[in-house]
C-alpha positions in Angstrom: 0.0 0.0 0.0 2.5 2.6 0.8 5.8 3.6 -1.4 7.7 6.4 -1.6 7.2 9.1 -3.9 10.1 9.9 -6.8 11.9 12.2 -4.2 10.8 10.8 -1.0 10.2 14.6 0.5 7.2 16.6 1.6 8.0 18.7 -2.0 6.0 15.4 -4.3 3.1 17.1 -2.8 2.4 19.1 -5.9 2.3 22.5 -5.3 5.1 22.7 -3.0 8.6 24.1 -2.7 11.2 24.0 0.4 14.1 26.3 1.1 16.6 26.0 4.0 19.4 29.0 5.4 21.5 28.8 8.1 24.6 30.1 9.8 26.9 27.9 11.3 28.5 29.7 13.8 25.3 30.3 15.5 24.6 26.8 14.8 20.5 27.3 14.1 18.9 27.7 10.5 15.1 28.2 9.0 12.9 26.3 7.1 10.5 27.6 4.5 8.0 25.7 2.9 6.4 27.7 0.2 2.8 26.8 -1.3 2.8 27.7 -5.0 -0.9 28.6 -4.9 -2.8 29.1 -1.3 -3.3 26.4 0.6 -6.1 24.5 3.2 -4.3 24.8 6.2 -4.6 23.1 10.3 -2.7 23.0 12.7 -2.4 20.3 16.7 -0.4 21.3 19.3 0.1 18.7 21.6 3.8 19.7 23.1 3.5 21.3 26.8 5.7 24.5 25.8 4.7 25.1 22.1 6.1 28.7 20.3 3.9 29.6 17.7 2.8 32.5 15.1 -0.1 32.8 13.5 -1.9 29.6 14.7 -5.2 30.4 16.1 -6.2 31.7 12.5 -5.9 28.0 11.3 -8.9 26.7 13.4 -11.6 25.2 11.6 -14.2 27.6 13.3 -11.8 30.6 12.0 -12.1 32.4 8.7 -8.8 32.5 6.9 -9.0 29.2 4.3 -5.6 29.1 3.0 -2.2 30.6 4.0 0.8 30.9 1.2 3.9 29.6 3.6 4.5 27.7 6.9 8.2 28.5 8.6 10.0 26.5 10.9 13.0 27.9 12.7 15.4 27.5 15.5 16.1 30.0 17.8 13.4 29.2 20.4 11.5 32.6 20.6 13.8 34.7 18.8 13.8 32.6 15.8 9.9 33.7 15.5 11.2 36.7 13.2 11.8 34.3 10.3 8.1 34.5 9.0 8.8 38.4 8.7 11.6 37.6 6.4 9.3 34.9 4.8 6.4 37.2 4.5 8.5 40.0 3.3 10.1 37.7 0.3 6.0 37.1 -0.6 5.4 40.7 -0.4 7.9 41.5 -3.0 6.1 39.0 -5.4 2.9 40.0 -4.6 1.6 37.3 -2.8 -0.7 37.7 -0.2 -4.5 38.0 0.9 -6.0 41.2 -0.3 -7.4 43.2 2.5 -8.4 46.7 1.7 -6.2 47.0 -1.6 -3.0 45.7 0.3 -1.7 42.0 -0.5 -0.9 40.2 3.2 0.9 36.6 3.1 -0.3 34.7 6.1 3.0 32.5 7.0 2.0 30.4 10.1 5.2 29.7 12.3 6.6 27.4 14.4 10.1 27.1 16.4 12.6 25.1 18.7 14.9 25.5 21.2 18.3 25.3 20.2 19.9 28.0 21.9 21.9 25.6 24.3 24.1 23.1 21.6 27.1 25.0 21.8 26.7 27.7 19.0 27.7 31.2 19.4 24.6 33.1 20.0 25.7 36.4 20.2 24.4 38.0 18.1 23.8 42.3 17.8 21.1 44.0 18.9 18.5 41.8 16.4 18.6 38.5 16.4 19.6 37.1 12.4 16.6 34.9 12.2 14.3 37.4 10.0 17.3 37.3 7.2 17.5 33.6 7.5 14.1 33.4 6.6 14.0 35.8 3.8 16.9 33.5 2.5 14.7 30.7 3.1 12.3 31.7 1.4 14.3 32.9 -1.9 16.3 29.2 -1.8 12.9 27.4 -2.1 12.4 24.7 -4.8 11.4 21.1 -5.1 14.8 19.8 -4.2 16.6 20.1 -0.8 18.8 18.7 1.8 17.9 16.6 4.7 20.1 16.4 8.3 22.2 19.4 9.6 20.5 21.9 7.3 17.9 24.7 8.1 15.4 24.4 10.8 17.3 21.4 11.8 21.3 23.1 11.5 21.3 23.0 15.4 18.6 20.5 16.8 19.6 17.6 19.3 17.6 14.5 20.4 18.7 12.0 23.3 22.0 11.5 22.7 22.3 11.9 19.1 22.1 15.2 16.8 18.9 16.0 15.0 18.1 17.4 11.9 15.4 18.2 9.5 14.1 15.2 7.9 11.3 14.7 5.0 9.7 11.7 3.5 6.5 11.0 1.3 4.5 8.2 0.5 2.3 7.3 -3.1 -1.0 5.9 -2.3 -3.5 3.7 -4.0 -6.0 6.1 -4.2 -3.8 8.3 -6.8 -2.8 11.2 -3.2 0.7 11.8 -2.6 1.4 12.8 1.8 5.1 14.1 2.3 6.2 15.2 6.1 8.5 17.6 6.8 10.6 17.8 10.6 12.9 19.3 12.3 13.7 17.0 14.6 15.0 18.6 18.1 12.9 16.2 21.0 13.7 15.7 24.8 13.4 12.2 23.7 15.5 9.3 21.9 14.8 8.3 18.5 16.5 4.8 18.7 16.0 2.0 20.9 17.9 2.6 23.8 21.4 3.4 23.3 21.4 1.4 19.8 21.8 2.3 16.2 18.1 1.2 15.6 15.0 3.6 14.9 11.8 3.0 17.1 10.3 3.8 13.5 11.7 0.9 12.2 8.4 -0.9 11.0 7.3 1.9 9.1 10.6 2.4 7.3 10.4 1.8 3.4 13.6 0.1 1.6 16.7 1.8 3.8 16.1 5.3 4.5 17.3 5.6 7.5 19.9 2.4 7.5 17.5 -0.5 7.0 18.5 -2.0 10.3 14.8 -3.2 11.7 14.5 -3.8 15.4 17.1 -5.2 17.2 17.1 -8.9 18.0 16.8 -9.5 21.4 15.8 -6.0 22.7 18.7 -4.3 24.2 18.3 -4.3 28.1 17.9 -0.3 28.3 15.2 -0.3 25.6 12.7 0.5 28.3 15.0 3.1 29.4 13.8 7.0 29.4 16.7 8.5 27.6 16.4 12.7 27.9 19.2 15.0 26.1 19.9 16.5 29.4 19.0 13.6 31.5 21.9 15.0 34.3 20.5 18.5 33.9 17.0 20.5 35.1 14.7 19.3 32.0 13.4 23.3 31.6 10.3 23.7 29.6 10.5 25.1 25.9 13.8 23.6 26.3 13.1 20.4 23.3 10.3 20.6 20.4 9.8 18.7 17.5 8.0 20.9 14.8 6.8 19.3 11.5 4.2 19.6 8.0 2.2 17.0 7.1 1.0 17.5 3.2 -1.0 16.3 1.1 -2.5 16.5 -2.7 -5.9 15.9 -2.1 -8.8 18.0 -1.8 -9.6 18.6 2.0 -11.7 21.0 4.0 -10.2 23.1 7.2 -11.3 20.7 8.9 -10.3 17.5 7.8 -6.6 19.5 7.9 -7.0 19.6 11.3 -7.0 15.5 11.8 -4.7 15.2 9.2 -2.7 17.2 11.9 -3.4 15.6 14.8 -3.3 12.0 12.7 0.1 12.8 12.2 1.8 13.6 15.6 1.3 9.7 15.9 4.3 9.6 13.9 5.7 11.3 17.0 5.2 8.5 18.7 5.9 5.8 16.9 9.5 7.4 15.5 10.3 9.2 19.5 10.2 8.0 23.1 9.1 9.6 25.0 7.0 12.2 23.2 4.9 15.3 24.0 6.5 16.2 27.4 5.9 19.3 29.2 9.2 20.1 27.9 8.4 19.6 24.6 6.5 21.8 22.2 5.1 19.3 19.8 3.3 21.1 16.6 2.3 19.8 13.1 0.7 22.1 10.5 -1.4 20.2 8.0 -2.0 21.4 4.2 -3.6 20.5 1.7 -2.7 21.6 -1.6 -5.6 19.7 -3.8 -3.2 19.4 -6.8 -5.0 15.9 -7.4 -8.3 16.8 -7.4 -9.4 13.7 -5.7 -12.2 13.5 -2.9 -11.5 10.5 -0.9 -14.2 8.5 0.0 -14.1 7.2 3.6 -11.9 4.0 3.0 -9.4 5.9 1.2 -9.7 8.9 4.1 -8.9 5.9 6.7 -5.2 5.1 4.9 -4.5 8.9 4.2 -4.7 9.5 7.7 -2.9 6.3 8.4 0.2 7.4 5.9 -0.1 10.6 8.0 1.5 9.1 10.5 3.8 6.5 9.0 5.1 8.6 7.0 5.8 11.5 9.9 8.2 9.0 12.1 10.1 7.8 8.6 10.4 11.9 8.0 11.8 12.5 12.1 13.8 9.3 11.8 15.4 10.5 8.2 16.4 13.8 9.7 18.7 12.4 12.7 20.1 9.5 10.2 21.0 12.9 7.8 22.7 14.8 10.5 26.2 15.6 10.0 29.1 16.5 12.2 30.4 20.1 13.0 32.8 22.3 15.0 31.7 22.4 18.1 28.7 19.6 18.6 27.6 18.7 22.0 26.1 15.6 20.7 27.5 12.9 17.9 25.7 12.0 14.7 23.7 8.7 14.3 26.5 7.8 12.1 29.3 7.6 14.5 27.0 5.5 16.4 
């Protein structure tokens, strides 16, 4: 039932384009995921210490129908000012909702904390993240890297670095769902201290290393493994943030459980998951390149490939990360 589409990122979604920008000393980066025409949009929150923009407009019961871009940055509150940069690049071009004779992008937002992973965050009096995300937004395009790259330049996990991590899957029903993550959670991605994803089942050929489960379970597989185990777990402190996307034609909101459909991909690709300390968030569009209305059986797998193909996207983005000056944590590779 499920295979990947001809890119295996959130961008075989028709109608979709993803830029990354980043700066390495700081050690944080943006995300922008452009729509090429509006898009039905949702959002879940289901993290304790969630930082948002622009989220309460995407409730069903609310009247905007579409947005034009969804950012994810680092930067933990700071990192916010991306969708300005975002919002300003779609401004130039004319993109926007018209409101009394002026055009206004609506660019929902959504960050982590990565202020604490050893980059140099001293910046001047602004913080750089309204640039990244104009830069972002220019870079966008069907193509893009996975691992230590935007959103996910400076995102940790339990042990291991994160990383911004994408994947799609074809259905039967002629819809294409792609995920989109940066990956930055309190909790560990692979089974206890081993080199196996808890997302193994869903995994499709060898995205992320083909490995499967371990045989036997390793004994500290029931283990709670937290990136600062030896440290006060402060709230805000984690977050994974994430798209799930899809080609067919949706109302607000169906988005919505699309949305929350998804952040079972949290838990099947990260243990544990939506912690106080976290700040769990999925947007949901839908982009209804395809033109197809599912009829109920086909609605049961999209929502099922919502989350399958969410924990192959989290688990792709640590397997991606690479290594850099100054890491607190290693790569999944070194493992």
């Amino acid at each position: 039932m499920f295979r990947t589409g001809p890119r295996n990122l959130i961008t075989d979604v028709a109608g979709l384009r993803v830029g990354n920008a980043a700066d390495a000393r700081l050690k944080s980066g943006v995300t922008a995921l452009l729509c090429d025409e509006p898009a039905v949009a949702g959002v879940q929150v289901l993290g304790g210490a969630p930082g948002t923009r622009e989220t309460d407009l995407l409730e069903p019961h609310n009247s905007i129908e579409a947005i034009h871009a969804v950012v994810l940055s680092g930067g933990s509150a700071f990192g916010l000012d991306a969708a300005s940069g975002v919002q300003a690049a779609l401004r130039e071009r004319n993109i926007g909702v018209e409101v009394g004779g002026f055009r206004v992008p609506i660019v929902p937002a959504a960050i982590l904390f990565d202020l604490r992973n050893g980059g140099d965050k001293d910046w001047d009096r602004y913080p750089p993240y309204r640039d990244l995300g104009y830069e972002a937004a220019q870079a966008a395009g069907i193509d893009f890297p996975l691992g230590t790259v935007g959103a996910g330049t400076g995102a940790l996990s339990a042990g291991l670095k994160g990383g911004l991590g994408s994947a799609s899957t074809e259905l039967d029903s002629g819809v294409t769902i792609g995920a989109l993550a940066a990956v930055n959670p309190t909790g560990s991605v692979t089974v206890g201290r081993s080199r196996h994803f808890w997302a193994a089942p869903f995994e499709i050929g060898d995205e992320f290393g083909g490995l499967g489960y371990p045989s036997p379970m390793p004994a500290d597989a029931r283990r709670i493994l937290l990136k600062f185990r030896d440290k006060t777990i402060e709230p805000g402190g984690n977050t994974t943030i994430a798209v799930i996307a899809t080609d067919a034609v949706l109302t607000k909101a169906a988005a919505k459980r699309l949305a929350v459909s998804a952040h079972d991909g949290f838990v099947r690709a990260t243990w544990p998951t939506h912690t106080p300390a976290d700040g769990d968030l999925v947007f949901a569009l839908a982009t209804g390149k395809s033109g197809i209305e599912l009829a109920p059986n086909d609605a049961i797998d999209l929502y099922a490939a919502a989350g399958a193909t969410m924990a192959r996207a989290i688990s792709r983005g640590v397997f991606a990360a690479t290594p850099a000056e100054g890491d607190l944590f290693p790569v999944w590779s070194s493992r």
